[in-house]
C-alpha positions in Angstrom: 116.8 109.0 26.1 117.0 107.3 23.0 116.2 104.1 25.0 112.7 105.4 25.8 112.1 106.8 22.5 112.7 103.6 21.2 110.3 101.6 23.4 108.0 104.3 23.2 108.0 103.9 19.3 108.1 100.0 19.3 105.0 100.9 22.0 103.1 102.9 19.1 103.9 100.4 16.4 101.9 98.1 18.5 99.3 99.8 19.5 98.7 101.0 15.5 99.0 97.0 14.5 96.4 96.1 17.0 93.7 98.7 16.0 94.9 97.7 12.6 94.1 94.0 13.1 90.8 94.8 14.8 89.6 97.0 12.5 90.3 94.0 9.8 88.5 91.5 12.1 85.3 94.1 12.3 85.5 94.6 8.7 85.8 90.1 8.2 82.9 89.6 10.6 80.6 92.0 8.7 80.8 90.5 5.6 80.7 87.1 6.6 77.2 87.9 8.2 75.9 89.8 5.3 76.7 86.1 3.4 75.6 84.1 5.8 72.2 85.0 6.8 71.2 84.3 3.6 70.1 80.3 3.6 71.4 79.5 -0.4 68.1 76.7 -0.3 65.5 79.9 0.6 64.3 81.5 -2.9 65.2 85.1 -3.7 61.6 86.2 -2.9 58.3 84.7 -1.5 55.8 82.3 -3.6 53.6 84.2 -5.2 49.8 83.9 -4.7 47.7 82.4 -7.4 46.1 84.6 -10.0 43.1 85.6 -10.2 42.7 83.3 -13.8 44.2 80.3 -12.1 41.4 80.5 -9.2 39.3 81.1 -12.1 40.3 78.2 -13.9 39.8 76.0 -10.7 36.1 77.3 -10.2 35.7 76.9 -13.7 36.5 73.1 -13.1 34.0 73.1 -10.2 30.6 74.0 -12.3 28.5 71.7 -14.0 29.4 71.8 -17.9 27.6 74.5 -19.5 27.3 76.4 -17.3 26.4 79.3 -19.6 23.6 77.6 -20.1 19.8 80.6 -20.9 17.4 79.4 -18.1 15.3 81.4 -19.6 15.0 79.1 -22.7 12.2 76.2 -21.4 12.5 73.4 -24.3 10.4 71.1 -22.3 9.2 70.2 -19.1 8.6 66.8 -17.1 6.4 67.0 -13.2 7.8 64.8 -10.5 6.7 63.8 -7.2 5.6 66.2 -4.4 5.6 69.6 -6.5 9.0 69.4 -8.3 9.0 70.5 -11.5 12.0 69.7 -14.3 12.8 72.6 -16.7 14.9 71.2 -19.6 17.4 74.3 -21.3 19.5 72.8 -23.5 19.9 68.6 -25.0 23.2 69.4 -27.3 25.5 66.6 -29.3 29.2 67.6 -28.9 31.7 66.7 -30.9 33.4 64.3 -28.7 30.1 61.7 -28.8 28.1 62.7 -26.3 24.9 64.2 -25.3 24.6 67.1 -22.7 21.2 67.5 -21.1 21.4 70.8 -19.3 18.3 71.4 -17.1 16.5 73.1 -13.8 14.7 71.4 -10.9 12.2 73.6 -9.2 10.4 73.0 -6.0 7.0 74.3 -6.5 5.6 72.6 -3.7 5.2 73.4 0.2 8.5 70.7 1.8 12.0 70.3 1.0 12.6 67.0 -1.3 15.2 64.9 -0.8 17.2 64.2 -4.0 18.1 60.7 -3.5 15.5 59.1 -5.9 16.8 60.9 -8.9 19.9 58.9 -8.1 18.0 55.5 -9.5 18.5 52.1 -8.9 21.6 50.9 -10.5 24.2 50.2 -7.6 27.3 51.2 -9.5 25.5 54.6 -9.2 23.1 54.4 -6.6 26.9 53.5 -4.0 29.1 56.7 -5.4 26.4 59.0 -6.6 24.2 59.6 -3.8 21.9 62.4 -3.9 23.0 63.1 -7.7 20.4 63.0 -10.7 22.8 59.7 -12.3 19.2 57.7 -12.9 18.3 59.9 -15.7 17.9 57.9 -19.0 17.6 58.7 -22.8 15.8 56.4 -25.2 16.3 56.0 -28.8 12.6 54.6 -30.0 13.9 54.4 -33.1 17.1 52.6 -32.7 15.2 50.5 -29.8 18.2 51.6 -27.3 18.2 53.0 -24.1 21.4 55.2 -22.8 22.9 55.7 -19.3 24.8 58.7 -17.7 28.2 58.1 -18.4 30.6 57.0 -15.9 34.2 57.3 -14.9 36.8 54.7 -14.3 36.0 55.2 -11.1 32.3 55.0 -11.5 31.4 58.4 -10.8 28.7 59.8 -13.1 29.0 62.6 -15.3 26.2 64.3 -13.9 25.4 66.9 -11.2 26.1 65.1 -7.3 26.5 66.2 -4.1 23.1 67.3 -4.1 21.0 69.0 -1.0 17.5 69.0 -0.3 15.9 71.3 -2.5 13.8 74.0 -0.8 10.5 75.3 -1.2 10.9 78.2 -3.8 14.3 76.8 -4.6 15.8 76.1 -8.1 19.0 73.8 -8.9 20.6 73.9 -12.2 21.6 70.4 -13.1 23.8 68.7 -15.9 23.8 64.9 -17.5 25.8 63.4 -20.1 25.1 60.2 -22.3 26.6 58.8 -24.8 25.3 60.2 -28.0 23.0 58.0 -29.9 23.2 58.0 -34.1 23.7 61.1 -36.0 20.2 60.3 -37.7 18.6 60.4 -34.3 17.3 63.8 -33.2 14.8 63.1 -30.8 14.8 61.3 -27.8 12.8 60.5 -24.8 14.5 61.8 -21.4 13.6 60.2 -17.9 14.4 61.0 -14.3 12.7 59.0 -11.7 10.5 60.9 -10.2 9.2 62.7 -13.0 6.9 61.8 -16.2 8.8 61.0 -19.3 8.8 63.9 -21.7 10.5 64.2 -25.4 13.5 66.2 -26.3 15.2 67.3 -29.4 18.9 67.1 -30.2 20.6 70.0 -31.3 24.4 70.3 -32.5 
């Protein structure tokens, strides 16, 4: 009898390590999964979206300069070729030596108008700012000097591109920037091609 308690003891000793050893395996596995699955190169939580003042910000970079701009205030006006009219808003010298024309063209006729004209005749313009309003010109009668849009390094004007024909009815806000001519020079005479030469005053 003592035989068989004896196996049957060494029996239950075994049995007990076994669950024992599984139940330490179980335990092992789980943790190593609850490690694992997380990939250490995968940030804590998702990128976030841009805010709403970033997009903002991008737009912002998008729209002509000035864009605040009353076109409601008319400081002078120039006619151009099949009904277009050219509302000029705002001629302002900045601070960093330049001159920012801000302006309207209205089609006040019956037939879309192509805008490719405006663009002038000057190749560095004419091949990178088609359909744009980069022929516009100032001119300093007093100082005997005509000024250009200005231009990036890559010879891109500083004007409004990218144009589209404007429609019948239509109105397209539009933005050039010169070089500013002498402090003592507050008048100027603006021209797009197109359109009749009109005079503007320089504020700022």
């Amino acid at each position: 009898m003592s035989i068989r308690r004896s196996i049957k003891s060494r029996r239950a000793v075994a049995a007990a390590s076994l669950v024992a050893a599984l139940a330490l395996a179980v335990t092992g596995c789980g943790a190593d999964d609850g490690g694992g699955t997380k990939d250490p190169g995968t940030p804590s939580s998702p990128t976030s979206p841009k805010s709403s003042d970033e997009d903002k910000g991008e737009k912002q970079e998008d729209t002509a300069a000035g864009e605040n701009v009353d076109p409601n205030v008319k400081l002078a006006e120039a006619r151009g070729d099949k009904g277009m009219l050219l509302v000029v808003n705002q001629v302002k010298r900045d601070a960093g030596g330049f001159v920012t024309v801000q302006a309207e063209l209205k089609n006040q006729g019956q037939a879309p108008v192509n805008p490719s004209a405006w663009a002038g005749s000057e190749p560095v313009i004419t091949s990178k700012n088609l359909n744009s309003v980069g022929g516009a010109t100032l001119v300093d009668k007093t100082g005997k000097k005509r000024y250009y849009i200005l231009r990036d390094t890559d010879g891109r004007c500083l004007c409004t591109t990218g144009m589209s024909a404007v429609q019948p009815g239509a109105s397209v806000p539009v933005f050039m920037q010169f070089p500013a001519p002498p402090a003592a020079t507050t008048e100027v005479d603006f021209n797009l091609p197109t359109f009749a030469t009109t005079s503007l005053k320089i504020s700022g």
